[in-house]
N, C-alpha and C positions, 0 to 999 in steps of 0.2 A: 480545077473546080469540078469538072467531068468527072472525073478520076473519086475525089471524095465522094460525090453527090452515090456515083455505084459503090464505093465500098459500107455508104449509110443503107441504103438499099439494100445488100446481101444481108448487112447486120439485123434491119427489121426480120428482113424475112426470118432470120434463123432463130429469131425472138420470139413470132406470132406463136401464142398458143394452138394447138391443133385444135378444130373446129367439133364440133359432136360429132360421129360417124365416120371420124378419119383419125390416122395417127400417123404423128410423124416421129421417127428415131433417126437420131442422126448416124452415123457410121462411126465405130464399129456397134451392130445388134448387139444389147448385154450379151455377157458371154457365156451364158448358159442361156440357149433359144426359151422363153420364157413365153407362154402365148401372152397378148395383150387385148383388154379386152375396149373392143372400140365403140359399142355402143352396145342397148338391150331393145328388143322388141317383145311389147305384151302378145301376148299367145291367147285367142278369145273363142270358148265356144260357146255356142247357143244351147239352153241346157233345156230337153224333152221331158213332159211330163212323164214321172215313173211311178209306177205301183205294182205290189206283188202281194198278191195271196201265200202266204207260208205253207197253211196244209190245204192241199187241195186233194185228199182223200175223198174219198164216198160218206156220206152223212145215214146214218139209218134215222128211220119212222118209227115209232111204235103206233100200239092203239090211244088216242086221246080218252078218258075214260071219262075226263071231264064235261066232253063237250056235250052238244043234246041229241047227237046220233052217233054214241060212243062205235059201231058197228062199221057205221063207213067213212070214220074220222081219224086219220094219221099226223102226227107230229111229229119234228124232230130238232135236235137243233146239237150246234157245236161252237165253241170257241177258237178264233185265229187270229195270230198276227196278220196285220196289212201292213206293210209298208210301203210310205209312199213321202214324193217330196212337195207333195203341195196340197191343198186345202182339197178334200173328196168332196163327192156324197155319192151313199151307196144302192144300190137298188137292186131287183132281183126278176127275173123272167123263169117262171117254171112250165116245164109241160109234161106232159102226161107219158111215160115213154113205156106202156103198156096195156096188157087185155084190161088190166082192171080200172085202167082211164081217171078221171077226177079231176075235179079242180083246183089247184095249186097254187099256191102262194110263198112267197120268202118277206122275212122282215131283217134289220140290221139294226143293233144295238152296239154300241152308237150307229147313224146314218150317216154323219158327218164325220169324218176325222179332217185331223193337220197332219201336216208334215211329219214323219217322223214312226215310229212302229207302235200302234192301237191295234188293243186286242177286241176283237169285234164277234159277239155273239151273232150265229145265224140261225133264224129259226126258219123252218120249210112247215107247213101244215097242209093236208088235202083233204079234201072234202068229197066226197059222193065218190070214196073210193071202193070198186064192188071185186074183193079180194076173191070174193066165188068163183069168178070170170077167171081167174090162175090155176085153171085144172093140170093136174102133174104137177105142180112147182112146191107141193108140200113140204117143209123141212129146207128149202130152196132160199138162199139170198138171191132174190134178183132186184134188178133195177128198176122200178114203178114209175120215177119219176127223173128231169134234166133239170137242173138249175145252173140258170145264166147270169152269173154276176155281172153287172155292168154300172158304171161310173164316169160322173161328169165332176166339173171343176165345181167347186162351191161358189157362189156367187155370197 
């Protein structure tokens, strides 16, 4: 009875299905080494807000001619892809990065993007800009002003 009782025994065993994460082959390995595959594990990353300005060229000014001191009133503006993977909004810090000084401003058309690549008008305007104050720079491109793009999540 001992004797059947272990040969039912071996039998189970060599019956049980292998378990997830294990494998069993009996002897002989097929015989071309074949890998097997004994289990999968998901791979997870934490995915970082991204975003990217495309042209990040220098923007020119001209004179506003519109405004009501056509004289010390500069505008400018340009269009750019933003890409990004989540809901923006955009906004803008300028400052004055010369003799001729002023007060500066940016706006964004749209303010808000999604996900994905929007072309976004940027307009910069300055105000009480005293181009007199640029003695020597006649005929000159230079830089008057800094603009800071900056962006938060959209709520």
């Amino acid at each position: 009875m001992l004797k059947k009782s272990l040969i039912a025994i071996a039998l189970l065993a060599i019956a049980l299905p292998a378990v997830a994460g294990d494998l069993k082959v009996h002897k002989p390995w097929p015989t071309k080494y074949v890998p097997q595959e004994i289990t999968t594990i998901d791979v997870m990353m934490e995915v970082g807000y991204y975003i990217h300005v495309k042209d990040q060229k220098s923007m020119k000014v001209n004179q506003d001619t519109s405004a009501s001191d056509p004289y010390k009133t500069y505008i400018g503006t340009k269009t750019t892809d933003i890409v990004s993977n989540f809901d923006a909004k955009l906004s803008g810090d300028v400052k004055a990065d010369s003799a001729a000084g002023g007060e500066w401003s940016a706006s964004f058309d749209p303010a808000t993007i999604a996900p994905g690549t929007t072309p976004v008008t940027i307009t910069v305007k300055g105000k009480k800009v005293d181009i007199g104050s640029l003695k020597g720079d006649a005929g000159k491109e230079i830089r008057v002003a800094i603009l800071h793009i900056m962006v938060v999540p959209a709520s």
